[in-house]
N, C-alpha and C positions, 0 to 999 in steps of 0.2 A: 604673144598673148599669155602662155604660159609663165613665161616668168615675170609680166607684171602680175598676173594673179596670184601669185608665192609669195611676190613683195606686198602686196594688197592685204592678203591672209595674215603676213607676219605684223604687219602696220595695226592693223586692224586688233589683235590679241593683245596690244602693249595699252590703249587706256581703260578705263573701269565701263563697266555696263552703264551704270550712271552717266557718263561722259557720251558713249555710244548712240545712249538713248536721244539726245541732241544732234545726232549726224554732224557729218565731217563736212567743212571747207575745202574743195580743194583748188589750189591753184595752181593753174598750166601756167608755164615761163615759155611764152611761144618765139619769143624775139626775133629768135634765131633761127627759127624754125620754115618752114613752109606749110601754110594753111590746108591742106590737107593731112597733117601729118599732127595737129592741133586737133581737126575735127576728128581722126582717129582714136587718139587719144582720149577724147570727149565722150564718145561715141563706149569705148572700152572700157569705161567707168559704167557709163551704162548697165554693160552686159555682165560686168563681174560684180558691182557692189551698189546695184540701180536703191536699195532700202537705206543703206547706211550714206551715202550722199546730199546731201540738202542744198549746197551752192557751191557753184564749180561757177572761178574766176579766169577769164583767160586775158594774159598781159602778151599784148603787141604795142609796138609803135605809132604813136599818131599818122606817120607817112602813110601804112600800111593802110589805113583806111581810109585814105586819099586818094592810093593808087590802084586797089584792087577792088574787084565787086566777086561778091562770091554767090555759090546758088543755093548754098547751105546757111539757112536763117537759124539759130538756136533758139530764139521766142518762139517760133513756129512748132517746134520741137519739144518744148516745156513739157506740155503734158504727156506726151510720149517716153522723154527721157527721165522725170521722175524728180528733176531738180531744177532748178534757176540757173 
């Protein structure tokens, strides 16, 4: 957690206030990942940088959403989490 918030803080300081003022995209590359390890991620954007985020894209595999059901809805979440 720590040293994504360091990476987060340093990301954050490099575009113009201007820029800022429209929040960040971000995209999770989950491919490879395991969907808890995605939702974490998600979740830890949250709790470091919930103002400066507006849409957090997350890329998986079409199979993935064939084969798995999860109990973690992110719509559900929306208004909680502070972005799309």
């Amino acid at each position: 957690m720590e040293e994504l918030s360091a990476t987060l803080d340093y990301l954050l300081s490099i575009p113009s206030d201007k820029c800022k003022a429209r929040g960040f995209t971000v995209i999770v590359d989950g491919r490879r990942s395991q969907w808890n390890i995605v939702k974490t991620v998600v979740l830890m954007l949250q709790n470091v940088i919930p103002a400066e985020v507006s849409l957090v894209c997350v890329v998986k595999p079409d199979e993935f959403w064939d084969k798995k059901v999860t109990h973690f809805c992110f719509w559900k979440e929306k208004d909680r989490l502070g972005f799309e």
